[in-house]
C-alpha positions in Angstrom: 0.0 0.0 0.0 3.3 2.2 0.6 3.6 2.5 -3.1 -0.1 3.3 -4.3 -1.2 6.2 -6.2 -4.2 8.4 -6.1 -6.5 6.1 -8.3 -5.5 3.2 -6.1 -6.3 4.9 -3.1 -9.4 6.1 -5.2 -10.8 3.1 -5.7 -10.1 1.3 -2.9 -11.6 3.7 -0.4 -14.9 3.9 -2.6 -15.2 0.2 -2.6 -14.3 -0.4 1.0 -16.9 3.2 1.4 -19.8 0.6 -0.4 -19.2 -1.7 1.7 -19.4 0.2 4.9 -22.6 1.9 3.8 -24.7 0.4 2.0 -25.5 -2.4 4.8 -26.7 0.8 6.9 -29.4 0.7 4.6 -30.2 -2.9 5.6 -33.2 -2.3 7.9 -35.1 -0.1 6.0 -34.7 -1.7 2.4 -33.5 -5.1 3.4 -33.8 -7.0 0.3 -32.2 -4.2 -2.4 -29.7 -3.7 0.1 -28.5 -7.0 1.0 -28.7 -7.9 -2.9 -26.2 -4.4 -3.6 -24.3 -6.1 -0.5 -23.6 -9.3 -1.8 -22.7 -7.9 -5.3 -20.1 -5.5 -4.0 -18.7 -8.7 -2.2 -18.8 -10.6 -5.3 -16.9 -8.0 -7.6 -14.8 -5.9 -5.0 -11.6 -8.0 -5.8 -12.3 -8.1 -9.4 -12.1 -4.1 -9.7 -9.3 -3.8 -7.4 -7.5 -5.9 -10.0 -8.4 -4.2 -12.9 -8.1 -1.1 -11.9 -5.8 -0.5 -9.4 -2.1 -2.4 -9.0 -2.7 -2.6 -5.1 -1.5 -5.9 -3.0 -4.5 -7.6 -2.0 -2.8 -10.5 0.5 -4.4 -9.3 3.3 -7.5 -8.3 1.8 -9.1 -11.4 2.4 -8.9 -11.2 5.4 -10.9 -7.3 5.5 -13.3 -8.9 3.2 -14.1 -11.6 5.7 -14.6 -9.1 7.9 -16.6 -6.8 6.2 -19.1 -9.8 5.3 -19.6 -10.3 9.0 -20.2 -6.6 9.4 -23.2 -6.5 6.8 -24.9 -9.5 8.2 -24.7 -8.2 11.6 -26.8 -5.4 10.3 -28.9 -7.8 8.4 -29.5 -10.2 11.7 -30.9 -6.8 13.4 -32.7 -6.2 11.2 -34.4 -8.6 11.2 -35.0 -7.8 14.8 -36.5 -5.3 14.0 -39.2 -5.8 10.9 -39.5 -9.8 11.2 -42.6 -10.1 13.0 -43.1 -14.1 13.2 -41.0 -15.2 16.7 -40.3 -18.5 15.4 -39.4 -17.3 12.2 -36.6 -14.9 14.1 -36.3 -17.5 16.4 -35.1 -19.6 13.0 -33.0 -16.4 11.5 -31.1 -16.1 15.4 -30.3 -19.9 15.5 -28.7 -19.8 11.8 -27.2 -16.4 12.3 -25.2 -17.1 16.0 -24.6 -21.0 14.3 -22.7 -19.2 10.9 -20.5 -17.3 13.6 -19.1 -20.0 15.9 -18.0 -21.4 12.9 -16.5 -18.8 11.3 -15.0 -18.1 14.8 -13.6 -21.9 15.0 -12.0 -21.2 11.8 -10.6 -18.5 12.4 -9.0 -20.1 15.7 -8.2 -23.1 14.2 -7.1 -22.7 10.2 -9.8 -25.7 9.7 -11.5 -24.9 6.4 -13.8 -27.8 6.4 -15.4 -25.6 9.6 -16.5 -23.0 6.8 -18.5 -26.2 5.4 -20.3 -27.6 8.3 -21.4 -24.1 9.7 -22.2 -23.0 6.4 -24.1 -19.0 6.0 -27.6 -20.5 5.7 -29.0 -17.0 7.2 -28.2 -15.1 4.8 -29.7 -16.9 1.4 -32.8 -17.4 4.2 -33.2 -13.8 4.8 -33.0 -12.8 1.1 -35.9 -15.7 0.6 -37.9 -14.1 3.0 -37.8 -10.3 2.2 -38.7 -11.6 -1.6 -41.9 -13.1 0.0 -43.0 -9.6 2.1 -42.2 -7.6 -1.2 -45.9 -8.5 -1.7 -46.6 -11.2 0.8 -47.1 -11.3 4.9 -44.1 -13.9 5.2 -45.3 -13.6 9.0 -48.4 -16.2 8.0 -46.3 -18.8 7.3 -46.1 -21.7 9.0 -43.4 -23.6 11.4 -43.1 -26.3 8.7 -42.6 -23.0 5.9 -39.8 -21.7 7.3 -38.0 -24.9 8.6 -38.2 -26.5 5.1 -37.2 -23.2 3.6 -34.1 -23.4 5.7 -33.7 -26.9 5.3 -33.7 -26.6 1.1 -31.1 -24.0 1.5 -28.9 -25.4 3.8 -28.5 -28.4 2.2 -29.2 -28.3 -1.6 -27.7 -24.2 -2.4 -24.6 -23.7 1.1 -23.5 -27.2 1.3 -22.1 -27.4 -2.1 -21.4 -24.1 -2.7 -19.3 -23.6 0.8 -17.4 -27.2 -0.4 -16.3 -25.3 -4.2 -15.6 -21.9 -2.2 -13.6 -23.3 0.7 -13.1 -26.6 0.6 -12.1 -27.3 -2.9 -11.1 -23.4 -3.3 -12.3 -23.8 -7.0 -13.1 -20.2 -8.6 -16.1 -20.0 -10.7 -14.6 -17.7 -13.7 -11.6 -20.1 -14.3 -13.4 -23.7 -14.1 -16.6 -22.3 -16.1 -13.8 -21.0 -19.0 -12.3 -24.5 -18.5 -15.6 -26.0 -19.3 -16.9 -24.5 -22.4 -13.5 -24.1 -24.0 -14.0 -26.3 -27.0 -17.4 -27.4 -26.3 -20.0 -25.0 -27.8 -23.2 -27.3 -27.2 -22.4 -25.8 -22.9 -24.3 -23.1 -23.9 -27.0 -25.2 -25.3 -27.3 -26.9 -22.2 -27.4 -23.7 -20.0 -30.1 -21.9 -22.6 -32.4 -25.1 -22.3 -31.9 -25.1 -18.6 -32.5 -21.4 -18.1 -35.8 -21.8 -20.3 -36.9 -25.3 -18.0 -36.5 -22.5 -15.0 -38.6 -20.1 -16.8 -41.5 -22.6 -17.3 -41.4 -24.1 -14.0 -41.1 -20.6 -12.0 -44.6 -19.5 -14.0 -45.9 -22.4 -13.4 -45.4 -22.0 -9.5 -46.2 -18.0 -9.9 -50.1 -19.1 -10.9 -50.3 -20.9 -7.9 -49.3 -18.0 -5.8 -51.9 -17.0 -3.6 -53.2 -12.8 -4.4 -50.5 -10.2 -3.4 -51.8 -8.7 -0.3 -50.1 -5.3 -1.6 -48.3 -4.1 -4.2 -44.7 -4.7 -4.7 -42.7 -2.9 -2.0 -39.2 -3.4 -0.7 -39.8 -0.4 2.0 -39.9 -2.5 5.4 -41.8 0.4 6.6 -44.3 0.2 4.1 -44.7 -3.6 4.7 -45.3 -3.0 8.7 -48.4 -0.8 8.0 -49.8 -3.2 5.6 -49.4 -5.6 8.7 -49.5 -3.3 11.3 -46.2 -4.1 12.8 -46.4 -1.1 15.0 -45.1 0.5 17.9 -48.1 0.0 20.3 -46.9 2.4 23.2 -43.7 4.5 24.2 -40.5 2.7 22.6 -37.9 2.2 25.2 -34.5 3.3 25.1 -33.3 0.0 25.6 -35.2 -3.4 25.8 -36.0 -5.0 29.4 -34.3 -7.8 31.0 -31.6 -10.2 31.6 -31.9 -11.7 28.0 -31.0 -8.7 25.9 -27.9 -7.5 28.2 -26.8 -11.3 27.4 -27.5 -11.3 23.6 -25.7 -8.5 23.1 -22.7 -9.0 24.9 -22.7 -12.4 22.7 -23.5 -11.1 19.5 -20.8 -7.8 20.1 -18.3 -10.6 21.4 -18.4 -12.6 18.7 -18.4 -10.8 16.3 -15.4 -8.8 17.5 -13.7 -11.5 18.4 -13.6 -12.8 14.5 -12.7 -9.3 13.1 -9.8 -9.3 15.6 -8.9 -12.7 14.4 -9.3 -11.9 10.4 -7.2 -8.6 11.4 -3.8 -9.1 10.1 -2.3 -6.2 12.1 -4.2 -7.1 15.6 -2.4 -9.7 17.7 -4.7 -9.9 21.2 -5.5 -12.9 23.1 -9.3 -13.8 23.1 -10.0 -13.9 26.8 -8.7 -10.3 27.0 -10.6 -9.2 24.0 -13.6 -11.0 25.4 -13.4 -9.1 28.8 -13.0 -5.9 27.2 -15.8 -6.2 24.9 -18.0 -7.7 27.5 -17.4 -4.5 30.4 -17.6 -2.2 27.1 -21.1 -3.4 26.0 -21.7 -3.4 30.1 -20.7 0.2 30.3 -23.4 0.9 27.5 -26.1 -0.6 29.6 -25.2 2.0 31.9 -25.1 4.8 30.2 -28.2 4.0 28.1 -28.8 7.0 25.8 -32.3 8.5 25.5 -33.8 7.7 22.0 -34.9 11.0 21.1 -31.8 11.3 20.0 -31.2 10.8 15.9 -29.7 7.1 15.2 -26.4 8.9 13.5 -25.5 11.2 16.7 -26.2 8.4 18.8 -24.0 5.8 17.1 -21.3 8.7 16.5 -21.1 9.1 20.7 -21.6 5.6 21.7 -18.7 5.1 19.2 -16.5 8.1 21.0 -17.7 5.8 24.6 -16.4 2.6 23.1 -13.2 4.3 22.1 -12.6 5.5 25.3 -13.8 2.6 27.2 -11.6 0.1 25.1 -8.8 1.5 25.4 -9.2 1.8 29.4 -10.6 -1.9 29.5 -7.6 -3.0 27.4 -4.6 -1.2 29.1 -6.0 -2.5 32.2 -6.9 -6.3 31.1 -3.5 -6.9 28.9 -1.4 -4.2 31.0 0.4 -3.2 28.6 -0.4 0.9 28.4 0.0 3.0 25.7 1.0 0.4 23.4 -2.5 -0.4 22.0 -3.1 1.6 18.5 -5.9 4.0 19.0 -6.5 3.5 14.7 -6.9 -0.1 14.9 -9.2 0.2 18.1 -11.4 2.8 16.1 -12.6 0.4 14.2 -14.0 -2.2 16.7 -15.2 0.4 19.0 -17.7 1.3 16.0 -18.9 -2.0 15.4 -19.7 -2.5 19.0 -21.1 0.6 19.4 -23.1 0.1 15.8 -24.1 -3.3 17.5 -25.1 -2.1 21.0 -27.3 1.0 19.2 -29.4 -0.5 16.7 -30.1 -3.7 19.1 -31.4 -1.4 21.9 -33.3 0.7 19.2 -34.7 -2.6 17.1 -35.1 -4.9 20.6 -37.2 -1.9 21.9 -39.0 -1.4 19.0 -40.0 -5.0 18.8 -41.3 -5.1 22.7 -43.3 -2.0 21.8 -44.8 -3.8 18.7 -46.0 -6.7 20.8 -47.8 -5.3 23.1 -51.3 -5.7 23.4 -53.5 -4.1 21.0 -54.9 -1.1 23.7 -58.4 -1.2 24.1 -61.0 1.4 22.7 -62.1 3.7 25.6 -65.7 3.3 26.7 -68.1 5.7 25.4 -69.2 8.0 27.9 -73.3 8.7 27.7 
């Protein structure tokens, strides 16, 4: 990176900028936004290489990163606009199983761990938000969504986790491998792509009415099925069971960026402590919701700076030595984490309370 020029830099700061910003968008346009998401994933390496001439060694490791960082927002999101419990109960058990293996890996080198936790959530949650463009996907059933997962998980992540990581095949150079010399491929792929065609109308007549028109607005959606705030939205959800969850999600999810981080060299118990009295410390200092969601990510951000580098001088005692640059960075993912759960937690409790009863008419 010592050597790059200004389109390098150019480039690679509006990429990594994409990727940063369009999963904010997540919880208001989920579907659109995790689609742009997985795109930029898909094609970031492929502009850096054409045009930029920057080393990309350690980028794989940022890009692992960074794909935990959008479906962290996605997994809140969901929080916050799935109204089915079982179906979030389905999304949270997928999500928090994708990142103790991703974790494993990156503790233990083991590839094959990739593979047998494979990222079922996110291919679920892009099914889903297709069915509320026009559907209530809260209507389905138990059987819906665990066969929905089940199809996925086994017949579209299994395999394609085994060609990513396992067999480390890339798609480009074994597709070019298979049609050199053999023209009839294409045959093959144009009769399969019109089979799908006719078998996808098929299945779209037996589609039950569109209970509204197409939408990927969440908000729009939660009128439609009035998934509404039914009294005064908290600053924070109650009990026991969120402080836990979020120390959870915020720890895990650090714990693999610090592992993917080729600069950061910690030990996990420390950075487990630290991000477990950080995410404490926000419990404490709750802030009041009136304020906008960008102010109050910007100060719980300046909080977990400040707090991380206190919890981490005292936990590793080593003081002044920890890089207040590389800290930034984790100290806005927990303090992104720790804001839009209290915001999209409360939001839910408010949502399921009872619907209040009409006041009786006075004669």
């Amino acid at each position: 990176m010592a050597n790059a020029g200004t389109l390098d830099w150019t480039v690679f700061l509006l990429v990594v900028g994409l990727r940063l910003v369009v999963p904010l968008f997540i919880p208001r346009f989920p579907l659109p936004a995790i689609l742009a998401a997985l795109v930029i994933d898909g094609v970031d390496k492929s502009i850096f290489a054409a045009f930029t001439d920057l080393p990309l060694d350690n980028y794989q490791s940022y890009d692992k990163a960074l794909d935990i960082y959008y479906l962290t927002i996605a997994y809140l999101a969901v929080l916050r606009n799935w109204r089915n419990p079982f179906a979030v109960g389905v999304a949270a058990f997928l999500w928090y199983f994708r990142l103790v293996g991703v974790l494993a890996f990156e503790l233990s080198g083991a590839r094959w761990l990739l593979m047998a936790f494979p990222n079922t959530f996110e291919y679920v949650v892009i099914a889903l938000e297709v069915v509320r463009t026009r559907w209530d996907a809260g209507r389905l059933s138990k059987a819906a969504y665990l066969w929905t997962a089940g199809l996925i998980w086994v017949v579209i992540k299994l395999p394609q986790e085994w060609w990513i990581h396992v067999a480390q095949l890339d798609f480009t150079d074994e597709f070019g491998k298979l049609v050199d010399g053999r023209p009839w491929v294409w045959g093959v792929i144009a009769a399969l792509v019109a089979v799908l065609v006719v078998v996808g109308r098929r299945l779209a007549r037996r589609l039950p009415p569109p209970r509204w028109p197409f939408t990927v607005d969440a908000d729009v959606v939660a009128s439609h099925v009035g998934w509404l705030p039914r009294g005064p939205v908290a600053a924070a959800p109650t009990g026991v069971r969120h402080l836990v969850e979020k120390v959870v999600l915020a720890g895990l999810v650090t714990l693999i960026m610090v592992e993917s981080y080729p600069r950061m060299e910690a030990r996990i118990g420390a950075v487990a402590l630290v991000v477990t009295a950080t995410v404490l410390l926000h419990a404490v200092l709750s802030l009041p919701r009136r304020r906008s969601l960008g102010v109050q990510v910007a100060v719980n951000t300046a909080i977990s700076l400040v707090a991380m580098l206190v919890f981490a001088a005292i936990a590793t005692g080593q003081r002044g030595q920890v890089a207040v640059g590389d800290v930034l960075l984790f100290a806005y993912l927990v303090a992104l984490v720790v804001t839009l759960y209290d915001r999209y937690a409360a939001r839910r409790e408010a949502c399921e309370l009872p619907v209040p009863a009409e006041a009786p008419v006075v004669a």
